[in-house]
C-alpha positions as CSV (number, residue, x, y, z in Angstrom):
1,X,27.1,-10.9,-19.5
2,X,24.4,-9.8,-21.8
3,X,25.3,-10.8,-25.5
4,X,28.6,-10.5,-24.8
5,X,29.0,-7.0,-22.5
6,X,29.4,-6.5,-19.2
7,X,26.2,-5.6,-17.3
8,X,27.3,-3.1,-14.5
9,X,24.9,-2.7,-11.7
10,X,24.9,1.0,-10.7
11,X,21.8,1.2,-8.5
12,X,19.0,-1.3,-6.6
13,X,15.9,-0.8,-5.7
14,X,14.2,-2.6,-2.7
15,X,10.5,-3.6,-2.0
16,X,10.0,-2.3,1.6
17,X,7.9,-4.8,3.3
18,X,9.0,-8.1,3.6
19,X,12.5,-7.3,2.1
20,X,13.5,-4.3,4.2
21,X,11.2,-4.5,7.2
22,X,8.6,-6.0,8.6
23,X,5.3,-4.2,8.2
24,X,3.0,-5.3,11.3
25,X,-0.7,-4.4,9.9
26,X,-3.7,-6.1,10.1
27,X,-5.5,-5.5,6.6
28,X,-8.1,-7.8,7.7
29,X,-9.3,-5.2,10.5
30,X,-8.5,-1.8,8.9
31,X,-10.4,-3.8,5.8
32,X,-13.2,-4.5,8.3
33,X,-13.1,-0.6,9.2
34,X,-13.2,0.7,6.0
35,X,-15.7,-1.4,4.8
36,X,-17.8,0.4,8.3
37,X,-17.0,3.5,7.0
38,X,-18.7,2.8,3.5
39,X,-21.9,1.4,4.8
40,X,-22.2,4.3,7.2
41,X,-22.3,6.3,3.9
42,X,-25.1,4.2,1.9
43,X,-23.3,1.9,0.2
44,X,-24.8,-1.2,0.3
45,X,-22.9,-4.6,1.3
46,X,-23.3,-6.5,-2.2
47,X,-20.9,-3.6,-3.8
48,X,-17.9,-5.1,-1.2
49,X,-17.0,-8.2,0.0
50,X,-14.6,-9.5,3.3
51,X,-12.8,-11.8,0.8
52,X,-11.0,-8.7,-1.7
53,X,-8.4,-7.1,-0.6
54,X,-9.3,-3.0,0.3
55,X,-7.7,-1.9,-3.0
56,X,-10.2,-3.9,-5.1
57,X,-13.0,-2.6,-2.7
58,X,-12.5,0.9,-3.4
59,X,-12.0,0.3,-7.0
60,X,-15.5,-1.4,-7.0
61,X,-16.7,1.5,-5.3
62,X,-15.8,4.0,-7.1
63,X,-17.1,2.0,-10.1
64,X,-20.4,1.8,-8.9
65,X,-20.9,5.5,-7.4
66,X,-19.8,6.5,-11.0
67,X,-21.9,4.1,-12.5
68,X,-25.4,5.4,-10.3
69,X,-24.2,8.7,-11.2
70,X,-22.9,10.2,-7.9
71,X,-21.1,13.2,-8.5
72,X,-17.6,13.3,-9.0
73,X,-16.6,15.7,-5.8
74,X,-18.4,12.9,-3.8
75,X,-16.8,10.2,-4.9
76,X,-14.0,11.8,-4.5
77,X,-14.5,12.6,-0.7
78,X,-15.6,9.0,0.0
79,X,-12.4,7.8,-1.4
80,X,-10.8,10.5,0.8
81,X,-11.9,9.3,3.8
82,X,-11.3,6.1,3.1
83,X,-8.1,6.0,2.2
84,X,-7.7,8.3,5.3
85,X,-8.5,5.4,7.6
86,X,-5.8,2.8,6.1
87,X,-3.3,6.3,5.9
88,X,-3.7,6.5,9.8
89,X,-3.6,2.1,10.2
90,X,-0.6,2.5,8.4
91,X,1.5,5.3,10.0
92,X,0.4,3.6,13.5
93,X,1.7,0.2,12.3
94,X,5.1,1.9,11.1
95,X,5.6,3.2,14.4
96,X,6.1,-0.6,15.5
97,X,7.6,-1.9,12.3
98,X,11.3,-3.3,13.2
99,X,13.9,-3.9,10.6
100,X,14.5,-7.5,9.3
101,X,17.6,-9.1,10.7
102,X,20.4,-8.2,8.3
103,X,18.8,-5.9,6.0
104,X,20.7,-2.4,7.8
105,X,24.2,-4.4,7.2
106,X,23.0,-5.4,4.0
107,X,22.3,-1.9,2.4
108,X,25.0,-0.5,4.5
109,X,27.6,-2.5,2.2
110,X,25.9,-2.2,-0.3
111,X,26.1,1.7,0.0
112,X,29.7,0.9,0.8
113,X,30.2,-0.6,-2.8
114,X,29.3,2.8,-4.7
115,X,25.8,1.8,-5.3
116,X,23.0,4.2,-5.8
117,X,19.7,2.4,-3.5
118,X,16.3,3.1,-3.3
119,X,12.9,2.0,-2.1
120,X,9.6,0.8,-3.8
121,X,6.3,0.7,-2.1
122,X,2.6,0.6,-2.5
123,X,2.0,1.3,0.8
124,X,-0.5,3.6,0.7
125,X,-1.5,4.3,-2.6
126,X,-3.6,7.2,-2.2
């Protein structure tokens, strides 16, 4: 009850990994990869580091080929690429990822009990 009404549920939404399935990737390598890929193209070593996660990296990035002026269509196809590589990490990994134990039951009653479900993700965030 929420000051005194009934709160009716009419829908859920789900993270996907780690609540639905588990997501068997190795940021750490496809990380490594990416951060390849960017030093292939000139960008020096001090702009990224082994510690952030490849989001932040390619926020940096972009920052700093903004900031020394690189033009935007550039940029733009660095990011491409990039994002390319963890893209392709990531559809390989889903070919492996398994279900956690109870989650198909789960949203199966769920589904069962009227409710509307859905999925949340930042997989991939290109």
């Amino acid at each position: 009850m929420l000051n005194g009404e009934i709160l009716v549920i009419k829908s859920i939404i789900f993270d996907l990994d780690g609540t639905i399935v588990n997501f068997n990737i190795n940021y750490e390598t496809v990380g490594s990869e990416v951060r390849q890929f960017l030093s292939r193209k000139g960008l020096a070593s001090s702009v990224f580091s082994n510690k952030e996660d490849i989001f932040d990296t390619l926020r940096k990035v972009q920052i700093y080929m903004t900031n020394n002026g690189e033009e935007e269509h550039k940029i733009a196809k660095v990011m491409e690429n990039a994002f390319s590589i963890l893209s392709s990490s990531e559809m390989e990994a889903a070919r492996v990822t398994r279900l956690i134990p109870g989650a198909l039951e789960t949203l199966k009653g769920l589904k069962r009990k009227g409710l509307k479900l859905g999925i949340f993700t930042i997989k991939n965030e290109s």
